[in-house]
C-alpha positions in Angstrom: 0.0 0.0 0.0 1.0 3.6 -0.8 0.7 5.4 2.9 2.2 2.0 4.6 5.3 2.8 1.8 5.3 6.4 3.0 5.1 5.7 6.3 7.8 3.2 6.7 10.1 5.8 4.5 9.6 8.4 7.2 10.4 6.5 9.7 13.4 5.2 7.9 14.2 9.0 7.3 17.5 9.7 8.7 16.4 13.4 8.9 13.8 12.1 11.2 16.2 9.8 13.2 18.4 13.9 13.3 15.7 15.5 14.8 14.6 13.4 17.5 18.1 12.7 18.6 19.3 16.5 18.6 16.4 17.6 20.6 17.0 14.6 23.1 20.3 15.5 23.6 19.5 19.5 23.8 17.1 18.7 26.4 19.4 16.5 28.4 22.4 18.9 28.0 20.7 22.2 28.8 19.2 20.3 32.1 22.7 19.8 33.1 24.8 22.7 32.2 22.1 25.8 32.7 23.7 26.5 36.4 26.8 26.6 34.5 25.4 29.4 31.6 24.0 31.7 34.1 27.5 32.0 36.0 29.3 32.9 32.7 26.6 35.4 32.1 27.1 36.7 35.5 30.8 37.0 35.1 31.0 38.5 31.6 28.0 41.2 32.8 30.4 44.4 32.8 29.2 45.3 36.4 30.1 41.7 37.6 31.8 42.1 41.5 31.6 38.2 40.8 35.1 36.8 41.2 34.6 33.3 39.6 32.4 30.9 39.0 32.3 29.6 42.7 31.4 33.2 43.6 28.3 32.8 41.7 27.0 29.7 42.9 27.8 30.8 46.5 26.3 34.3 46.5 23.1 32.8 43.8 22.2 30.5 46.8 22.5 32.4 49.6 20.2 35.3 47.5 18.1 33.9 45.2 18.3 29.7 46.1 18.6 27.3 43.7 16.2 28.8 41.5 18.4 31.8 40.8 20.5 29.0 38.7 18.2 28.0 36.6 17.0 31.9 35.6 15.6 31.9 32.3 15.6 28.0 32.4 12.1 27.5 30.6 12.6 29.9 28.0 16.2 27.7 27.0 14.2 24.5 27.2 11.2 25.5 24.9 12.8 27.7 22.5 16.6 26.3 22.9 15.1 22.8 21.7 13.7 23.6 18.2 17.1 25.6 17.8 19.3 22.3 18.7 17.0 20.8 16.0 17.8 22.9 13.4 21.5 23.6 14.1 22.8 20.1 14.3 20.0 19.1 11.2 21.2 22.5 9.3 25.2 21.1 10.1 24.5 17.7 9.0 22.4 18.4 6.1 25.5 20.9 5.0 28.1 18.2 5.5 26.1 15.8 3.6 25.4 18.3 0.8 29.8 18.7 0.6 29.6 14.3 -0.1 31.0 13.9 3.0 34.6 16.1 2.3 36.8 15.7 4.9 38.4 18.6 4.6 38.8 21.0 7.3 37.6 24.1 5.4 33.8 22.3 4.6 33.2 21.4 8.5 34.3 25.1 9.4 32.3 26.4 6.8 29.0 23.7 7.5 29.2 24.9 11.0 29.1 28.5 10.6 26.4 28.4 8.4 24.0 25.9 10.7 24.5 28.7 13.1 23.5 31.4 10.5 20.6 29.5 9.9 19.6 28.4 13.6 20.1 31.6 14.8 16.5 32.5 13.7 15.1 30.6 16.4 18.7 31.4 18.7 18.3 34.8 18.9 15.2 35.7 20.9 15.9 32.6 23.2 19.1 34.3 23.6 18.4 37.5 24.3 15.8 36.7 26.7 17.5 34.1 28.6 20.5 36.2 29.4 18.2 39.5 30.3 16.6 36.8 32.8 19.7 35.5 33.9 21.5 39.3 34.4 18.7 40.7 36.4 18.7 41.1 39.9 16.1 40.4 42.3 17.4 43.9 44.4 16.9 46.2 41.4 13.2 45.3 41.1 11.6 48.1 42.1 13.4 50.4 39.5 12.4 50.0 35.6 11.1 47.0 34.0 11.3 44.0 35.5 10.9 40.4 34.0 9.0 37.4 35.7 9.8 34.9 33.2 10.6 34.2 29.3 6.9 34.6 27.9 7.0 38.6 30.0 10.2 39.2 29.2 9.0 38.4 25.3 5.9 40.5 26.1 7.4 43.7 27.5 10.8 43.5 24.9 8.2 43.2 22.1 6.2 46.3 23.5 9.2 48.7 24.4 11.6 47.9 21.4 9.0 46.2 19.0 9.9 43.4 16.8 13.5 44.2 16.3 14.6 44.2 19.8 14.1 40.9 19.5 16.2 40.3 16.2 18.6 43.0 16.9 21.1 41.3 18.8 21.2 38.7 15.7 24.5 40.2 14.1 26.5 40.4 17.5 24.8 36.7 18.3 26.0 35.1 15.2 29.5 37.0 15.4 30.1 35.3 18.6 28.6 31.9 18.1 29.3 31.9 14.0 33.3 31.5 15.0 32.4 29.1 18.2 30.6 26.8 15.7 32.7 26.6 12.5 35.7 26.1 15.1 33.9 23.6 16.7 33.0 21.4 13.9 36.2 21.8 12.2 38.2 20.2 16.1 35.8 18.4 16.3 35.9 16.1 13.5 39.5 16.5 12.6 40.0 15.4 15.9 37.8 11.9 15.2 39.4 11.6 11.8 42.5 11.2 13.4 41.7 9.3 15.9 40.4 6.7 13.6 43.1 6.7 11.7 45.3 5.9 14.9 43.0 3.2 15.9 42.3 2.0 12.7 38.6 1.9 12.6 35.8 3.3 10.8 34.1 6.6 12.2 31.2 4.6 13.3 32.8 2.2 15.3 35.3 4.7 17.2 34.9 3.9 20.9 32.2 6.2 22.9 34.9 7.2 25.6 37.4 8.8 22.3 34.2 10.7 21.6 33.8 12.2 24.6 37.2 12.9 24.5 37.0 14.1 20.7 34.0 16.9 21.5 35.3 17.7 24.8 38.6 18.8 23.7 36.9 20.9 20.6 34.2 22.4 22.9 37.1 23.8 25.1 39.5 25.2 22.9 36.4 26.8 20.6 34.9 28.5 23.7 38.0 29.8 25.1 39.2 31.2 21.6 35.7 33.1 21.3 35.4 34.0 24.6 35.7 37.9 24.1 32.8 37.5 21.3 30.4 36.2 23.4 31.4 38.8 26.1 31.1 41.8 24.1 27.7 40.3 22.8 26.4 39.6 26.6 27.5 43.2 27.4 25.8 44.6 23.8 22.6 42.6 24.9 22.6 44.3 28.4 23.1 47.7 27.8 20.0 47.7 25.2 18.3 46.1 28.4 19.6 49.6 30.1 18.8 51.9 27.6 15.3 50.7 27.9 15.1 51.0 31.1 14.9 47.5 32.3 16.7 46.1 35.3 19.8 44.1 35.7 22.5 43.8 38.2 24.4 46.1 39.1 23.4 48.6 35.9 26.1 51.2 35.6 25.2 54.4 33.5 28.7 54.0 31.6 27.3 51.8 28.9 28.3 53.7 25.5 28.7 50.5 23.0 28.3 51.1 19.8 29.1 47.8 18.1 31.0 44.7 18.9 34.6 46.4 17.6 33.5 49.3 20.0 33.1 47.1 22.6 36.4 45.0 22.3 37.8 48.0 22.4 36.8 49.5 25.3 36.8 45.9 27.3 40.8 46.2 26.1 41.5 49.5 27.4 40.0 48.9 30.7 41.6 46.1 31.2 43.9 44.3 28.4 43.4 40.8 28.1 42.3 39.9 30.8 39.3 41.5 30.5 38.8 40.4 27.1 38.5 36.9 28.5 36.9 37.5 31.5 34.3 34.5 32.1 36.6 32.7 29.9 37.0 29.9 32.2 33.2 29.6 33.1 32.9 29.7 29.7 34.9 26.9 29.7 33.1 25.2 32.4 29.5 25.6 30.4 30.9 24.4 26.6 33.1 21.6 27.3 30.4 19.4 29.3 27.8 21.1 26.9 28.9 20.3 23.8 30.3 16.7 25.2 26.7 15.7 26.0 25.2 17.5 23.0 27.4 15.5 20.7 27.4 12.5 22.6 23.5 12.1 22.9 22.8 13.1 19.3 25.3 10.7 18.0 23.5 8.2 20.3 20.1 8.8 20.0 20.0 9.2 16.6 21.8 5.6 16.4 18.8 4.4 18.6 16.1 5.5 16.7 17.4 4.8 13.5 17.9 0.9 14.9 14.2 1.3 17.3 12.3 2.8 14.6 13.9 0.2 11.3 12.6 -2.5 14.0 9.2 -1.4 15.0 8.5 -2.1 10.6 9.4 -5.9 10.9 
């Protein structure tokens, strides 16, 4: 029959078998590593008196409780899903399209544009979360303040319109653009050579080299475009400011004009070190994120190819 022939080809679809396993594993990741995100968005806020990650947790509980942790956790886990969907379908879809080129240059290039394309759905998610994340139970009672993701998408939408939302899309993709076409390109460089030195096929590299495999590229990506993604934090607050919407700590000095601007001015304060500041929570988010991204999609989509192909005999 015709719709029993369609409906065993979508199941068999591997772009099917992609989406369920990227959104499992964006689910399971986010649960794990959101604690994580709000500290490096804590740290790379220019008014930060944070002085490291453990700073964060400790003061977090002690003000806010466990809760203050998972700021702007719903708004990740509704939104952030579909966007895990499209960015790891968009990259693989890319990859494929090159005939599976090994090259460095096509996974650098296939991972820069998943996150052009994912960034659609990115980009408010972002720009929410992080407004949530910043603001600061004290500063309440001055401004705008947000009680979760679907007010904080209300009152953006009525006070900047439409492209409040969308405007952070340049500086978003800037930051996460480099993260993700550096990513890829570690990342499978780092399995090609690893089967090579094993002497396996890609499939059957062991789960442990992996790990190992999209830790190591999750680290060194994030660390390298650690400055982006603070200057874009920073852009994202001060339009928070400007509108007169609280977050912690707001300090009147907030005169970005662009990324570049912003660089610059993070340089001049304070040289390098400020360029990277949050580096290392940074760090501490995208190493375990990506490793259990990665790790669950490539296992879940195994499963549902294998659970699905089953379910037809």
């Amino acid at each position: 029959m015709v719709g029993s022939s369609e409906h065993e080809s979508i199941r068999n679809s591997p772009v099917l078998h992609n989406a369920l396993g990227s959104a499992s594993a964006g689910i399971i990741a986010r649960l794990f590593t959101h604690p994580l995100d709000t500290a490096k968005a804590r740290l790379m806020n220019q008014s930060s008196s944070f002085r490291g990650p453990a700073d964060v947790f400790r003061t977090t509980l002690a003000t806010e409780g466990f809760r203050g942790l998972y700021r702007g956790f719903g708004t990740v886990l509704i939104g952030g899903t579909p966007g895990t969907m499209l960015y790891l379908c968009s990259y693989d879809f890319i990859k494929q399209s090159a005939q599976n080129n090994e090259e460095f240059y096509v996974h650098f290039s296939a991972g820069m544009l998943a996150e052009a394309i994912a960034c659609v759905v990115y980009v408010p998610v972002d720009v929410i979360k992080e407004r949530l994340q910043v603001q600061s139970p004290a500063s309440t009672k001055d401004g705008i303040s947000y009680k979760n993701g679907w007010d904080a998408l209300i009152k953006i939408q009525q006070t900047e319109g439409i492209r409040g939302i969308y405007r952070g899309y340049g500086a978003t993709l800037a930051s996460f653009g480099p993260f993700s076409a550096l990513y890829f390109m570690f990342y499978e460089q780092l399995k090609m050579e690893s089967t090579k030195r094993l002497d396996l096929d890609r499939q059957d590299l062991p789960f442990h080299w992996t790990v190992g495999c999209t830790c190591a590229a999750g680290a060194v990506a994030s660390w390298l475009t650690s400055p982006l993604d603070m200057a874009k934090l920073r852009l994202q607050v001060q339009r928070a400011a400007q509108h007169n919407l609280t977050t912690s700590n707001t300090t009147a000095d907030l005169t970005y004009n662009g990324m570049i601007q912003c660089l610059q001015s993070a340089y001049k304060i304070g040289g390098v070190k400020e360029l990277f500041r949050g580096a290392g929570a940074r760090v501490l988010h995208f190493a375990p994120a990506t490793t259990i991204t990665m790790t669950c999609f490539e296992t879940f989509r195994t499963f549902f190819a294998r659970s699905l192909s089953s379910t037809e005999r």
